[in-house]
N, C-alpha and C positions, 0 to 999 in steps of 0.2 A: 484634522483640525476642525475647529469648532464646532464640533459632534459628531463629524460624515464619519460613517462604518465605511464607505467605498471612496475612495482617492479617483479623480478624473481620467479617463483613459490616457489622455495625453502626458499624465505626470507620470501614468505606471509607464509609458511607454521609455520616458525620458531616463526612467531610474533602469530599465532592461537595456539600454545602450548604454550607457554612462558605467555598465559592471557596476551597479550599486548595490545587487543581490548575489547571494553565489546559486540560489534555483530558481525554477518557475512552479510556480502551482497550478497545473492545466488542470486538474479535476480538484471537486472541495469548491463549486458551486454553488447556490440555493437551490437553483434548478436546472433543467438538462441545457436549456439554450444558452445557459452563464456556461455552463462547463464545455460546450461547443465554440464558443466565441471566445475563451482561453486557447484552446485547441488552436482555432482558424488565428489568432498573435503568436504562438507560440511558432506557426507554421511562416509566417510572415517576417517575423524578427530573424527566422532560421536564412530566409529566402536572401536576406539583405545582410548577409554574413555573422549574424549576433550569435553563438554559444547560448545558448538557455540548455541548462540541466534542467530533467525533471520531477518532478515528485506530485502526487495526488493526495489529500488530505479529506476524511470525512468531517472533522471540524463538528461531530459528535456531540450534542447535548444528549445523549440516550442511548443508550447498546440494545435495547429491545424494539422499540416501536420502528415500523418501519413507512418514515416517512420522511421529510428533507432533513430531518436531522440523527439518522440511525447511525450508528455505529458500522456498517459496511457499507455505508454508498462508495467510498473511493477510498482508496490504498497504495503503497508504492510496494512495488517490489525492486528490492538491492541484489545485485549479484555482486557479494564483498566476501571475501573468506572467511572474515568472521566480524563479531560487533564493532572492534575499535575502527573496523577498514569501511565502515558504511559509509561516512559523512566524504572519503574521499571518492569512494567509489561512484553517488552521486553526482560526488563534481565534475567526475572522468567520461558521464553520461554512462552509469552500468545501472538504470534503475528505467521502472519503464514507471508507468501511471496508469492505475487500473480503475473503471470507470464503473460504477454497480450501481448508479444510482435507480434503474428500472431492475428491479433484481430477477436473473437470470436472461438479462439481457445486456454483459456486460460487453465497452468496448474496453480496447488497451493499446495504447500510445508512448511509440518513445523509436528507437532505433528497431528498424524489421526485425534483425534477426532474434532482438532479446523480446519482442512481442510474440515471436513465431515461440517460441521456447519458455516464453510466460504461459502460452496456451497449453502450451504441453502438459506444460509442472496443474497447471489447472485441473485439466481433463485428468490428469494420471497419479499426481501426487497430493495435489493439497485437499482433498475430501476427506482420502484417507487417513491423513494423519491428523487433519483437525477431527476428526471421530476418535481418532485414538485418546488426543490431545483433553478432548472432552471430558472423555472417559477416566484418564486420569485426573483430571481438574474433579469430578466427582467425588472422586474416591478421595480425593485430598480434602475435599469438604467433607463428607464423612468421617474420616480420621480427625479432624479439628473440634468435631462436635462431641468426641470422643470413641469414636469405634476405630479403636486399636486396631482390630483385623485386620482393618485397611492397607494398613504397613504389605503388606505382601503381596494385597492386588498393586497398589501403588506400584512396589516393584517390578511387578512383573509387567505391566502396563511400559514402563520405565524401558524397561528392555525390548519389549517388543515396535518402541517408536524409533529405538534407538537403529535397532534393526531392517525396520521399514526404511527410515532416513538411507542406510550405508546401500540397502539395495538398488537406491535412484545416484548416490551420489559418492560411494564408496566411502571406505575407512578416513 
């Protein structure tokens, strides 16, 4: 209202009790001590029986420069079987909030067990197949620009993420 970008703590608080959201935003930030003091509400609203789902947002003006407003400072990750199950899966509390805004010094919050197994997917799975991911995004710009050839790195790139993917998490 009347130009404020930020609502008073006491009204977000009143709208996290009242169910007047279905999540929380604990990361998505400006800077680290906003995204700490989401955290230490989000922990407090839990304490006093509130449900808060969660979800992290980078809220991104830029996918390159790496500053408050990059494209990887914070991210959620959903564990839903597939796209249309996300929006419940976060309600069910199946998403953690992942925290990058010091890059490669990330934190991640939400229920232990899916933090303990976001780490996993981290350290074991998601490098690898964002390189793969990459690699194909490449070639897929090459092929648009017009090098046909591409078609067959494309595929084969295609298959081998596909395969990567089924090795962590099956057919």
């Amino acid at each position: 209202p009347r130009g404020r970008v930020n609502i008073p703590l006491s009204t977000t608080i009143e709208i996290l009790k009242r169910g007047l959201c279905d999540v929380y935003e604990v990361f998505g930030g400006t800077d680290r001590n906003n995204n700490r003091a989401q955290v230490q509400l989000s922990h407090q609203m839990a304490s006093e029986g509130y449900k808060l789902p969660i979800v992290a947002c980078s809220d991104s003006h830029d996918s390159l420069e790496h500053n408050y407003s990059r494209f990887d400072q914070a991210w959620t990750v959903t564990f839903a079987e597939d796209a249309n199950a996300i929006p419940d899966a976060v309600k069910n509390g199946m998403s953690v909030a992942v925290d990058n805004f010091v890059q490669n010094d990330r934190n991640i919050y939400g229920n232990f067990r899916l933090v303990q197994y976001t780490w996993f997917l981290l350290e074991n799975f998601y490098e690898t197949h964002d390189e793969l991911c990459n690699a194909a995004g490449q070639a897929i710009i090459r092929y648009v620009h017009g090098d046909k050839s591409q078609n067959t790195i494309i595929s084969a790139l295609e298959k081998e993420i596909q395969k990567f993917t089924e090795s962590f998490f099956g057919k």
